[in-house]
C-alpha positions in Angstrom: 0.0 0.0 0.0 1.6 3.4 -1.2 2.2 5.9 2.0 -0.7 8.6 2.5 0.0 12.1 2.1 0.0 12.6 5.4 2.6 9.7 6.0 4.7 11.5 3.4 5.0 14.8 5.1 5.8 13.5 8.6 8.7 11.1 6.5 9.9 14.1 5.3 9.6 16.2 8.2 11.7 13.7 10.0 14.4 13.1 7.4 14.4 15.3 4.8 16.8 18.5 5.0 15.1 21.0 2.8 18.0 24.0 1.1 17.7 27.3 3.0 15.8 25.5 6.3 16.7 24.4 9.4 16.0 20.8 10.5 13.2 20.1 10.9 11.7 22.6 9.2 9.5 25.5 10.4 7.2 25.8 7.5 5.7 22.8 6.3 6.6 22.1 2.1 4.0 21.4 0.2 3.4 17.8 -1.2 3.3 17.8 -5.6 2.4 14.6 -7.0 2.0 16.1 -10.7 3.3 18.5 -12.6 2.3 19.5 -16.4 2.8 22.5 -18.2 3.3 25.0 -15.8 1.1 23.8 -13.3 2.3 21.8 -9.8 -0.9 19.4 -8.5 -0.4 19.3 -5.3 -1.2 16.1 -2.7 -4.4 18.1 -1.7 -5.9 18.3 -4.9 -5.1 22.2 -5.6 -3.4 23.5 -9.0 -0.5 26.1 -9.0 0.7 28.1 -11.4 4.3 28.1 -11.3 5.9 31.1 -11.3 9.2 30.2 -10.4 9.8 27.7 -13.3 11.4 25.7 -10.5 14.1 27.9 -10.0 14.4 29.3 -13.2 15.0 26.1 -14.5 12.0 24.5 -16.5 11.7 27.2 -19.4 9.8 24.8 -21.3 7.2 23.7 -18.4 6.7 20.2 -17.1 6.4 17.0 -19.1 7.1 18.8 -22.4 6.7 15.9 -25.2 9.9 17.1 -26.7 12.1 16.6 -23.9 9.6 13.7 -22.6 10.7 11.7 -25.9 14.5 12.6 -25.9 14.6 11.6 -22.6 12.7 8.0 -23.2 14.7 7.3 -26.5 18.1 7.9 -24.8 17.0 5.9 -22.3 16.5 3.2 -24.5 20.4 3.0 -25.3 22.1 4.2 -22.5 21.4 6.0 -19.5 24.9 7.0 -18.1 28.9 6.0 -19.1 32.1 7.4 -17.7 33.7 10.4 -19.8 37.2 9.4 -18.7 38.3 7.7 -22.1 35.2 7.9 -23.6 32.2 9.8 -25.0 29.2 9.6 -26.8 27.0 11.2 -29.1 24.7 13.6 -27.4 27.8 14.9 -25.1 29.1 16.0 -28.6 26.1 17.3 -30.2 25.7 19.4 -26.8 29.2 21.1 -27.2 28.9 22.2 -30.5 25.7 23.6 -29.8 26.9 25.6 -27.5 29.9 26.9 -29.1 27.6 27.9 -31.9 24.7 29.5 -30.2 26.9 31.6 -27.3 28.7 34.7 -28.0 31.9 34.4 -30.8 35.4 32.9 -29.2 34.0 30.5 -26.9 35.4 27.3 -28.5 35.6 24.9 -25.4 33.0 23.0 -23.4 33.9 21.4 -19.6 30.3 20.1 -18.9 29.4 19.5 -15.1 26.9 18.8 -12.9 25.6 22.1 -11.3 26.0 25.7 -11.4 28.4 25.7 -8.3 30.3 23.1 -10.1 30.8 25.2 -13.3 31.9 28.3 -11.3 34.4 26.0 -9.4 35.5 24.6 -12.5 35.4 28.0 -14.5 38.0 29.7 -11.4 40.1 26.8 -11.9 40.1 27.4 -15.1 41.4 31.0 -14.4 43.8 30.1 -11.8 45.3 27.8 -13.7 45.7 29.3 -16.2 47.7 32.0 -14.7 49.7 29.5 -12.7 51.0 28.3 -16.3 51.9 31.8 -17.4 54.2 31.2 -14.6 52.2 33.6 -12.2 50.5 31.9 -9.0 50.6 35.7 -7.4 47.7 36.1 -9.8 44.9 33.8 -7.9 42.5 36.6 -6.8 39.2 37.0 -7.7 37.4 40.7 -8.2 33.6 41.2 -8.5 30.7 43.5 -7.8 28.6 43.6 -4.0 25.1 42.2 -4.7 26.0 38.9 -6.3 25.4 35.3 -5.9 27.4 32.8 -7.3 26.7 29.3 -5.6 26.7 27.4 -2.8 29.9 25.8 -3.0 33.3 27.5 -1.4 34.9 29.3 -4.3 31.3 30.8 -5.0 30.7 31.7 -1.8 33.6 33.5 -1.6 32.7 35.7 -4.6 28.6 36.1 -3.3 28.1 39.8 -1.4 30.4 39.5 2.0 28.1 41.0 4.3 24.4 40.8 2.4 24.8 37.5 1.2 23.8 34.3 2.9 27.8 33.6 3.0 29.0 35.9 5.7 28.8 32.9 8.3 31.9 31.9 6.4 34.2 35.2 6.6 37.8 34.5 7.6 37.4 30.6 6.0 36.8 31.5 2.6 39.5 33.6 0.6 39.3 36.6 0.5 38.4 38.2 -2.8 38.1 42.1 -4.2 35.0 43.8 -3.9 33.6 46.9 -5.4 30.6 48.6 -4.6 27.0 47.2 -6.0 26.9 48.8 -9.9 24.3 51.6 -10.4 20.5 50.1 -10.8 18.4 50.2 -13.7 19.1 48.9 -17.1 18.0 51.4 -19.2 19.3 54.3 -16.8 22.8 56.4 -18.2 25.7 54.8 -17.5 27.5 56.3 -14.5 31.2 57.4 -15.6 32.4 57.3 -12.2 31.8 54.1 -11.2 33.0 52.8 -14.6 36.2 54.8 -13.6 35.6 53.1 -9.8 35.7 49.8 -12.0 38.7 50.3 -14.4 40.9 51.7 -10.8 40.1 49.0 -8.7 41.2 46.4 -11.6 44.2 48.4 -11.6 45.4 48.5 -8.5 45.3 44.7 -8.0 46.1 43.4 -11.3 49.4 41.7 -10.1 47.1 39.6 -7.9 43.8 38.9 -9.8 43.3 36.2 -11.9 39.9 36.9 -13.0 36.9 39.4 -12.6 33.5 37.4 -12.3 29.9 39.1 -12.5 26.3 37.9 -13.0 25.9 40.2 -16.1 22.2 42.6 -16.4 20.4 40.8 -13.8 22.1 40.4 -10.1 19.9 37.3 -8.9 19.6 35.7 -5.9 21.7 38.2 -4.6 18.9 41.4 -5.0 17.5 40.6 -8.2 18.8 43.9 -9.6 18.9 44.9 -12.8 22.3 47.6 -14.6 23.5 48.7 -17.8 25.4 46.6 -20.2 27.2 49.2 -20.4 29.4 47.9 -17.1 29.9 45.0 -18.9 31.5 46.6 -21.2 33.8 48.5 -18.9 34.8 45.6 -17.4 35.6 43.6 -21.1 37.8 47.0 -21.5 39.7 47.0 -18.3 40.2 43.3 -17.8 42.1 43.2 -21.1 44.4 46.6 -20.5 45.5 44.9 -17.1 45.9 41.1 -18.5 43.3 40.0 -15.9 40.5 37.3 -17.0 36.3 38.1 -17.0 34.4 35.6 -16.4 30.2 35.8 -16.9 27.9 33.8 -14.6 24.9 33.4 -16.8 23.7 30.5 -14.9 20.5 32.4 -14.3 20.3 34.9 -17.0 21.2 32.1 -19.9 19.0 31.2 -22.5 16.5 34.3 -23.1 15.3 34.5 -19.4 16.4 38.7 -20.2 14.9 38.8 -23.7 18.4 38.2 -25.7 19.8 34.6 -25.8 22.8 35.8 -23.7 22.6 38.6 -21.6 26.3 39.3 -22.8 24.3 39.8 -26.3 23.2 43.3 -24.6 26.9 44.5 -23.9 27.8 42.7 -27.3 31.2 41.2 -25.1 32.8 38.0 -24.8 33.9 37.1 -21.6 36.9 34.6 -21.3 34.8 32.1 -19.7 30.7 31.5 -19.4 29.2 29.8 -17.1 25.9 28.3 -18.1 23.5 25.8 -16.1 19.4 25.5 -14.6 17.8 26.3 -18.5 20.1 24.1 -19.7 18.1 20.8 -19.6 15.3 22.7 -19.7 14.5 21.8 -15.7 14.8 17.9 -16.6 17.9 16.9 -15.2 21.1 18.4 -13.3 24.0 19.8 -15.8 25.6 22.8 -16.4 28.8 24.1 -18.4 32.0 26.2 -18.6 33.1 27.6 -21.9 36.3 28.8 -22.7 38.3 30.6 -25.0 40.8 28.5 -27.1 43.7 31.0 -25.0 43.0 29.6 -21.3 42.5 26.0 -23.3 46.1 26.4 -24.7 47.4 28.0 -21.6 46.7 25.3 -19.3 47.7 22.7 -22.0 51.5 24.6 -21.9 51.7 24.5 -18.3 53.3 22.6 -15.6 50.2 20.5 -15.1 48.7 20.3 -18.6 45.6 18.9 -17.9 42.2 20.7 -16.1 42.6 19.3 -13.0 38.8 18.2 -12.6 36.4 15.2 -13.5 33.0 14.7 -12.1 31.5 11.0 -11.9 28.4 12.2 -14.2 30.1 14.1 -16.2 28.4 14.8 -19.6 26.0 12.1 -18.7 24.1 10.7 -21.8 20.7 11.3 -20.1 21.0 14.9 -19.2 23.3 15.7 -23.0 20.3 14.0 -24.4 17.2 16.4 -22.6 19.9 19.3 -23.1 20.3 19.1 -26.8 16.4 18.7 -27.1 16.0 21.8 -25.1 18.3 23.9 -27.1 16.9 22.9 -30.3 13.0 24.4 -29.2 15.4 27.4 -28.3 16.3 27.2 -32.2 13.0 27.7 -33.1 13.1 31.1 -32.1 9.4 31.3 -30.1 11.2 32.0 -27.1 12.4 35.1 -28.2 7.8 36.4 -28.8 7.2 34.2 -25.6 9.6 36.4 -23.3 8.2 39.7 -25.0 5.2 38.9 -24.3 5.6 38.1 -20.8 7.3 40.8 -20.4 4.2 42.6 -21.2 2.6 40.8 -18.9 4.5 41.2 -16.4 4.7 45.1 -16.9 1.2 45.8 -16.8 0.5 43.3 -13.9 2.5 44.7 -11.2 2.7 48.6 -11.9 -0.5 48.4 -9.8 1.5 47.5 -7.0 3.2 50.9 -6.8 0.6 52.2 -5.4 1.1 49.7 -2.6 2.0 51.4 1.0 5.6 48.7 1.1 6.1 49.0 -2.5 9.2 50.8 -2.9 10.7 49.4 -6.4 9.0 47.5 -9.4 11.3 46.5 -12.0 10.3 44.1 -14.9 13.5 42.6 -17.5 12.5 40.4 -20.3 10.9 37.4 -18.6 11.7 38.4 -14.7 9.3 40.3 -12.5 10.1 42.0 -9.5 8.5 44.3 -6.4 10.7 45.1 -3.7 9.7 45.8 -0.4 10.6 48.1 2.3 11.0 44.9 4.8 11.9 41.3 4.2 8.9 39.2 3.8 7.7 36.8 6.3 8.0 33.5 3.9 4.8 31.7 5.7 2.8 34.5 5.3 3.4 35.2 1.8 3.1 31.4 0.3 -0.3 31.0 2.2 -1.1 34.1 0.4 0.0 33.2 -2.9 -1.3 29.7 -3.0 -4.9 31.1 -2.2 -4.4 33.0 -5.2 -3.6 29.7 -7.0 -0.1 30.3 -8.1 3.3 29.2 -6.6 6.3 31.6 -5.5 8.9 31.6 -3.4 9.9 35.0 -2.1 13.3 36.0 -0.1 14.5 38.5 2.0 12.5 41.6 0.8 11.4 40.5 -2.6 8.7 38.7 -4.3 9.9 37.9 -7.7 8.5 35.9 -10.5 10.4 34.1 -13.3 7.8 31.8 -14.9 8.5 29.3 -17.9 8.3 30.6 -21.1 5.3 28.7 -22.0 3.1 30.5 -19.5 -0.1 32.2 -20.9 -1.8 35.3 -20.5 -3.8 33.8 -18.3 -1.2 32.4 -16.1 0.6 35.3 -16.1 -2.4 37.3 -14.5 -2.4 34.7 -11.8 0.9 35.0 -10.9 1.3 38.5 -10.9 -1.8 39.0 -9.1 -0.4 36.6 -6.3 2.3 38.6 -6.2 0.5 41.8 -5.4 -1.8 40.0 -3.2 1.3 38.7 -1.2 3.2 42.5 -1.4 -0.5 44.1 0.6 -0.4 41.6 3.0 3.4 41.1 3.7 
């Protein structure tokens, strides 16, 4: 006899460590037996819409037939085998997709198995590069305040210092550069000052940094805050005047989620290294990627240790190459590109209303991301009981409720969700 709901929950309140919670928890999860198209059916019989596309991650929706049938048929020859010595078809296929479809110079493809991973992996990169230049004083990292970059220790030590969910782990984490948060708004000027603040501070340090990293447009789970490509540019400009690597995280912003393909596309830069991940798959499976440009590749290959000193067990697995490649390919289509427009519409016109709101102090839309920002952080039980009433699912932090639904999501849907979210912003 299969467990009751009820028996579930109490298993998983006594075992089950849930990210961001303590164990147990404090608020209850909710139980989803289904999911399909962009709706979660939970245990109780309700329907969400999801809002979230579970973490940015299912751009398609849920049991999509496209990746439902790549995932079946690859299946049906093999599900996993080392990449150590070997490789396989989709693994292939998936790298020279991505060399094609992400910004010019980008020619080499380390697939992994999570965003953390490929920022790990994409650092390494850098480092080790430098060290085979024959300069290990060149192992710092510089970035902007405001970002989030992982979980994992090299990430964390490149997420905000103080703001961040990281600063538990000050004076055990190395200690990286940091400039000040860049100037909101991504269609306000672009402030010459802090692209001067920018250019100095690279500058100053160049004999010790191996790399700049930064989220580029969109700041996620850091603030969700949006800034001029411009910056981006600066940055391209001053990394390569003091021979110091840039490395984009577009783990979050990758894949149209700001209305270009690449939100590098917007500053029309190539960094030295991308990191890419959560679209991927299209929310199927875990895998994510570091490209390169054929100068680290060759670097490392010259140096001391001329091999990328990394190799995950499920690297390139078949499975996840497989759901990837499908993924990319309804990306080829090109109805992502009127899908994100339109929810940015959407989006637009469903939370200006909340301006008016008495805790409303910011709302900022960017392609296919919604935001309202509050003048206090939200009390998380409050605001899901809220939003599930209103029939959609969210998951708010600090003082933001945010949206980022799958592409597929109607008008409809749409109207749902941002209604939740100004129904969660009057009573939060």
């Amino acid at each position: 006899m299969e467990p009751s709901a009820a028996d579930l929950l109490a298993l998983d309140a006594a075992h089950v460590w849930h990210p961001y919670a303590p164990m147990p928890g404090r608020v209850p999860p909710l139980l989803v037996e289904e999911a399909s198209g962009v709706r979660l059916k939970l245990a109780d019989g309700r329907e969400l819409v999801d809002g979230m596309s579970s973490w940015w991650a299912a751009v398609h929706g849920y049991r999509n037939p496209v990746l439902d049938a790549a995932l079946a048929q690859q299946a049906g020859r093999m599900s996993h085998v080392m990449f150590g010595g070997l490789t396989h078809e989709p693994a292939i296929t998936l790298a020279k997709t991505l060399v094609e479809m992400t910004p010019d110079g980008l020619e080499h493809v380390f697939l992994c198995d999570s965003g953390s991973v490929s920022v790990e992996v994409a650092v390494k990169m850098c480092l080790q590069y430098q060290r085979s230049r024959g300069l290990p004083g060149k192992h710092r990292l510089l970035t902007w305040r405001g970002g989030y970059h992982g979980d994992t220790f090299t990430p964390m030590s490149v997420c905000d210092p103080d703001g961040g969910m990281h600063s538990l782990w000050r004076g055990v984490l190395p200690e990286q550069v940091f400039v000040p948060v860049p100037p909101s708004g991504f269609d306000a000027p672009v402030d010459q000052s802090y692209v001067d603040e920018l250019a100095k501070a690279i500058e100053q340090h160049a004999d010790e940094l191996a790399a700049v990293i930064v989220e580029p447009v969109v700041q996620g789970a850091g603030g969700m805050r949006f800034h001029h490509p411009g910056y981006l540019r600066a940055l391209r400009e001053a990394t390569r005047e003091h021979d110091v690597l840039l490395v984009f995280d577009e783990i979050a912003t990758g894949f149209g989620r700001t209305g270009k393909l690449f939100a590098a596309e917007h500053a029309g830069v190539t960094p030295d290294v991308l990191c890419l991940g959560k679209a991927l798959t299209g929310g199927y499976l875990t895998m994510a990627a570091a490209l390169c440009t054929p100068e680290i590749a060759d670097g490392i290959t010259r140096g001391e240790l001329p091999v990328l000193a990394h190799g995950p067990t499920f690297m390139g697995n078949p499975l996840a190459s497989a759901v990837a490649n499908a993924s990319l390919g309804l990306l080829a289509e090109g109805q992502w590109q009127a899908d994100v427009a339109r929810i940015e519409t959407a989006l637009r016109q469903g939370l200006e209303p909340a301006r008016e709101l008495p805790h409303v102090v910011d709302v900022r839309v960017l392609g296919a991301i919604g935001v309202l920002q509050l003048d206090h952080e939200v009390d998380l039980g409050v605001a899901t009981e809220v939003v599930t009433a209103e029939g959609a699912w969210l998951r708010p932090f600090r003082d933001l409720i945010y949206a980022m639904p799958p592409y597929v999501s109607t008008d409809a849907d749409l109207e749902v969700v941002t209604s939740a979210m100004r129904a969660a912003a009057a009573k939060a």
